[in-house]
N, C-alpha and C positions, 0 to 999 in steps of 0.2 A: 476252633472249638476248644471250648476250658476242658476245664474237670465236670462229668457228673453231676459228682456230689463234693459238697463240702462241707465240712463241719467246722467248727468251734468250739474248743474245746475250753470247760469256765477253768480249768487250772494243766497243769502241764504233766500231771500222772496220770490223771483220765483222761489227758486228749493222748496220750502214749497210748492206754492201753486201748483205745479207738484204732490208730494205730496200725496197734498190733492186730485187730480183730480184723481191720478190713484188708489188711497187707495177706497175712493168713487165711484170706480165701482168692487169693491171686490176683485183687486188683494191684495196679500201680498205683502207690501212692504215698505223699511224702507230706511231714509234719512242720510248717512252718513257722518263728517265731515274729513274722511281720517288719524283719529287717533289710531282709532280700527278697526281690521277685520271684514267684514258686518259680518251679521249672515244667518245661510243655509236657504235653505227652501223658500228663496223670488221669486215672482215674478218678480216682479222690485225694483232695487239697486237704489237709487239715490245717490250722489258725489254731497257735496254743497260746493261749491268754492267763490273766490270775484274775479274773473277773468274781471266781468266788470269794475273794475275798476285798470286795471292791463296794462301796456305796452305789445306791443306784446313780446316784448321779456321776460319777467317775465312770460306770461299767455304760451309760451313755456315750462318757465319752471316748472310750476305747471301740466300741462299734463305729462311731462317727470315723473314728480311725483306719478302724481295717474295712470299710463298708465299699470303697471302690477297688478291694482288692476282690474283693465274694463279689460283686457287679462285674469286673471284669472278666471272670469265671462263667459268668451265667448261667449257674447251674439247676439242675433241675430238682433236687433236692437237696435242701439245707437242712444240715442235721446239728442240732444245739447239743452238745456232748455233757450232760451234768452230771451231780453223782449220783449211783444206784439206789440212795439211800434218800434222795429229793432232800438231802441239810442242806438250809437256805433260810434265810428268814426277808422282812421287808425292808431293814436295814442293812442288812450287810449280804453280799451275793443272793440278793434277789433274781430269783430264774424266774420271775413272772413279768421285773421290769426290761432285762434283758429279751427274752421271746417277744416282748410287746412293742420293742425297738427294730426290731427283726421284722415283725410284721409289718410297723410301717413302712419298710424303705424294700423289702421284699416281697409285699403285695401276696401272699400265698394264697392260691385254692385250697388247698389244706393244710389245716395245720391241726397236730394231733402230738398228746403227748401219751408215749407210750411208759407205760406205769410200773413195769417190772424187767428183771432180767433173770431167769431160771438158772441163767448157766451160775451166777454168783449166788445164787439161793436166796434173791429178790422176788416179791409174786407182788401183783395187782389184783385184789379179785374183790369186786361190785367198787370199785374207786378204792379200798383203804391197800395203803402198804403195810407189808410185809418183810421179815430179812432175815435170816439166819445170821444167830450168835456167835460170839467165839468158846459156847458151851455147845456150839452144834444145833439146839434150839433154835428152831425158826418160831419169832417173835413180830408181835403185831408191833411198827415202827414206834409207837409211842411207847411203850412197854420193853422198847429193847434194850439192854444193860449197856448196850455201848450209845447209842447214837441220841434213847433218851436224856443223854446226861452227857451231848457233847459241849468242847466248852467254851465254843462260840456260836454254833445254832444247831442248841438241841430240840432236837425234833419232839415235839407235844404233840401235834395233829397230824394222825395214821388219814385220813379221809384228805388226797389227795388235791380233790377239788375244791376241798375250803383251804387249805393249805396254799394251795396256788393262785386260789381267788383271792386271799387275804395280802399277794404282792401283787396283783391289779394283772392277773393273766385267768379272763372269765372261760370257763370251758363251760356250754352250755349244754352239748352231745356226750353223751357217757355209755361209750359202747361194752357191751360187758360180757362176762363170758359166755352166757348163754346166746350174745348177738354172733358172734367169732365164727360160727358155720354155715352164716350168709353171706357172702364176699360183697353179693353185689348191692345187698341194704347197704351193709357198711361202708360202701365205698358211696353211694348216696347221701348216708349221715355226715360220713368226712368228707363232703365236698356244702353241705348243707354249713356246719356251721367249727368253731373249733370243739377239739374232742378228746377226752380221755379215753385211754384205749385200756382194758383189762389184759393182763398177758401173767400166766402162771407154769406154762409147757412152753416146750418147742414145738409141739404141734399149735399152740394159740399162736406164734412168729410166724408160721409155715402161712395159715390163715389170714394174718395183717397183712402179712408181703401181696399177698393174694387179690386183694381190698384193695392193698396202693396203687397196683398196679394198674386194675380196673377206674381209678380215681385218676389217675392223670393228673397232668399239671403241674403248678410248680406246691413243693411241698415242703412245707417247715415241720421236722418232728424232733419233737422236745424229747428227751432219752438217755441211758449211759449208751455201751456199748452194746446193749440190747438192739439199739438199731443197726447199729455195723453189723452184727450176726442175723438181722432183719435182711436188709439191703444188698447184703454182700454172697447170701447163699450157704453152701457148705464149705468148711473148712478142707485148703487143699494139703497137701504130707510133703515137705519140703524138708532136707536138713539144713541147718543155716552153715553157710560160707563167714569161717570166726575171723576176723583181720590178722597180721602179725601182730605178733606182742609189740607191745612199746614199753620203752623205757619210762622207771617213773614208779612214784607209788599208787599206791591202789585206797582209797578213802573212802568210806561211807559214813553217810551224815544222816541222822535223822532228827529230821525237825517235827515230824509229827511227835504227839504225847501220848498216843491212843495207849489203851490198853495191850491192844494186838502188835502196835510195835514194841512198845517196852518189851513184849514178851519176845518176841524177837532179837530185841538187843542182849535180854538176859542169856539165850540162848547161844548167841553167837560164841563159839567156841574158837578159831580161827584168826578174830581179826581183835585188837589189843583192844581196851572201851576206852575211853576217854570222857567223863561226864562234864557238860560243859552246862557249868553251873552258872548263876547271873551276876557273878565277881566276873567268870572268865569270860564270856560273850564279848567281844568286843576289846577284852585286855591281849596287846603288842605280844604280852610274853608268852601269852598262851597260843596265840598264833607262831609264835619262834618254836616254843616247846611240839606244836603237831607239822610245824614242816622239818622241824630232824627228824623226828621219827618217820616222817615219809622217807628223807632221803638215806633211810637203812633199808628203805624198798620194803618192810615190816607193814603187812594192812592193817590201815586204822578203823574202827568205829568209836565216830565223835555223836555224841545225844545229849539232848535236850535232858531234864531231870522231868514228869509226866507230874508232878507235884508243886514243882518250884513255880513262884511268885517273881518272873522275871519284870516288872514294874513297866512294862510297854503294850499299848495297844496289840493285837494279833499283825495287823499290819505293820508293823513297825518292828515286830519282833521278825517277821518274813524276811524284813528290810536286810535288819542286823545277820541274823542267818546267813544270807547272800553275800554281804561282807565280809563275812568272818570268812566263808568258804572261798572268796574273789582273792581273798587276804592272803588265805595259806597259799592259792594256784599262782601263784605270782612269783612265790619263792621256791615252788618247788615242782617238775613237771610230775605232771598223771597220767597213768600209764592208764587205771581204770575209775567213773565215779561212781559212787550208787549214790542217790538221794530215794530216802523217804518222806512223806505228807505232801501234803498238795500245792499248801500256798507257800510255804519257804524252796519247793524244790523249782515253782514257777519261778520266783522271782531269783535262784543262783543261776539256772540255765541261763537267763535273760541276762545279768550280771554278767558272768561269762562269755556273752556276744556269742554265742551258738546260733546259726541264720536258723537252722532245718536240723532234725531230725530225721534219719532211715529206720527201719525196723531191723530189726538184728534176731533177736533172740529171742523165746518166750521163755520164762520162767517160773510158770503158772499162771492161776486167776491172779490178772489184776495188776501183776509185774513181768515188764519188757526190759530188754536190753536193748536202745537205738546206737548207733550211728551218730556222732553228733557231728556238726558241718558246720565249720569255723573259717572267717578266711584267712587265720593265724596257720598257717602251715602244720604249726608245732602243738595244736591244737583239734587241729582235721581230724576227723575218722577215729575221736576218741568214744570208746564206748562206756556210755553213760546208763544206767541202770536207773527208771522211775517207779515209783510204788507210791499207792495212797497207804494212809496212817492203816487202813483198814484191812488192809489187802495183804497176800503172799502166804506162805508157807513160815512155820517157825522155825526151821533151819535157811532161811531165803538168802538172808547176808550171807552164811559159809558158802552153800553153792553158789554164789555170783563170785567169791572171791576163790572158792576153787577155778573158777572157770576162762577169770581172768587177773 
């Protein structure tokens, strides 16, 4: 018997922090990057992909890819890991053509996408999203200061179901929160046809689990980590076992531009900044200049400018990111990484030949510390820190670099 459950995760900070959610209620369970065979014995499989930031036709073909490794699994539910905030558009990390690839070669009895996550101060309620700001303000998604004006798919359309209809993934059932205290309708509606699910509490998660469970079969649920805190129960109280130090510098890189990490970087009191402007991306010397200062063992944070005009696709700019960080790890070993944003941190992990990921450490909403699992010896059991652009606390960088 496989795993469970399995997910997929569309970038490699939200499938960490998946993760971390379902590791954190005592399943076993371990994060793969699709280069090594999982290992037996899991609960839950995670598959970390950069499908967010993938065309539909490329995020095709990357399921094409890993689709006999989830069949060899057989699991009983398949959880699509997206972000809490549904940014996605029909051209670039479409989560309507990806689920709807899913569906064809996974056949589900249900499939449901569940709409909100509380714990991140996400709500779904009658289909429209919701999301709390970085003024604290919880904001209707189209009206939110950050993600209305993200700046490659800003979200315009709070109403879920035209939003996800408009990438070719039809929900025709829209369970809502007045439906949420009949388990056993609901589990009739989600076995009837695909369904948006309302979710605004922990008691509406208490409710869906409830529903799932009465529905059987095999099930696709489209979700952040709202479904790991769905499916995985209540969180167990564990302290984390921290590895030996290693040798090496300690670097964070942040490639997201968000608002919330600039601010974060501005914060960072701890670790030297380094602004990697779009002269430096890619320039020898600037890669020589941030591997000395690693090898004075002195923590770096390398960032993005949240303004600059670096003259390349978002994809391409991911590329370069991964480069530039493959670049510096080459000359100098690391003792610890952090990456921040979603699609530059996929595509360095991946870069870096990391098979798997373990969970290690939580460091609030959003941001984990893994385990990362290399078959470079001198690379094994480095622990690697992921965070969306979105996500963490504003001292987040100093505590990781206190820590490690």
């Amino acid at each position: 018997m496989g795993a469970g459950i399995v997910f997929l995760g569309d970038d490699f900070t939200g499938a960490s922090d998946s993760l971390a959610t379902y590791a954190g209620r005592g399943l076993a369970t371990r994060l793969v990057t699709g280069r090594a065979a999982p290992a037996a014995g899991l609960d839950v499989l995670g598959i970390a992909t950069d499908l967010r930031s993938l065309s539909p036709e490329r995020a095709e073909e990357v399921v094409d890819r890993l689709w006999p490794m989830i069949e060899c699994e057989a699991p009983g539910r398949l959880h699509l890991k997206v972000c809490s905030t549904f940014d996605s558009a029909p051209h670039v990390g479409s989560i309507g053509a990806v689920a709807s690839a899913l569906i064809a070669r996974f056949e589900p009895d249900v499939t449901a996408v569940i709409g909100g996550q509380p714990s991140l101060g996400r709500h779904c309620a009658f289909g429209t999203l919701f999301a709390r700001g970085p003024d604290g303000m919880v904001h209707r998604i189209d009206r939110h200061p950050v993600m209305a004006n993200h700046p490659v798919t800003p979200m315009t359309e709070a109403d879920l179901g035209r939003h996800l209809g408009a990438q070719g993934l039809d929900l025709s059932e829209w369970i809502t929160l007045a439906d949420l205290p009949d388990p056993d309708n609901v589990a009739t509606r989600l076995r009837r046809a695909p369904a948006l699910v309302d979710v605004t509490t922990a008691e509406d998660q208490a409710r869906i689990r409830a529903a799932l469970d009465i529905a059987g079969g095999r099930q696709l649920l489209v979700g952040a980590s709202s479904v790991a805190e769905i499916l995985g129960g209540p969180p167990t109280r564990r302290a984390p076992v921290l590895p030996p130090t290693r040798p090496g510098g300690l670097l964070v890189f942040a490639g997201s531009r968000s608002s919330v990490t600039a601010d974060q970087v501005a914060r960072a009191a701890s670790l030297e900044p380094l602004a990697l402007t779009p002269a430096r991306l890619g320039d020898p010397a600037t890669i020589d200049r941030v591997a000395a200062r690693l090898n004075r063992e002195a923590p770096l944070l390398v960032h993005l400018e949240p303004g600059a005009d670096y003259g390349r696709s978002p994809d391409r700019l991911a590329d370069d990111c991964a480069a530039f960080v493959t670049a510096v790890a080459r000359q100098v070993p690391l003792r610890a990484l952090g990456l921040a944003g979603g699609d530059s941190s996929s595509r360095i992990v991946a870069r870096m030949g990391f098979d798997a990921l373990d969970f290690l450490a939580d460091l609030g909403q959003g941001a984990c510390v893994c385990l990362g699992r290399h078959a470079d010896l001198a690379q094994d059991g480095m622990p690697v820190m992921l965070k969306g652009g979105q996500m963490g606390s504003a001292d987040l960088f100093d505590r990781f670099a206190a820590r490690f």
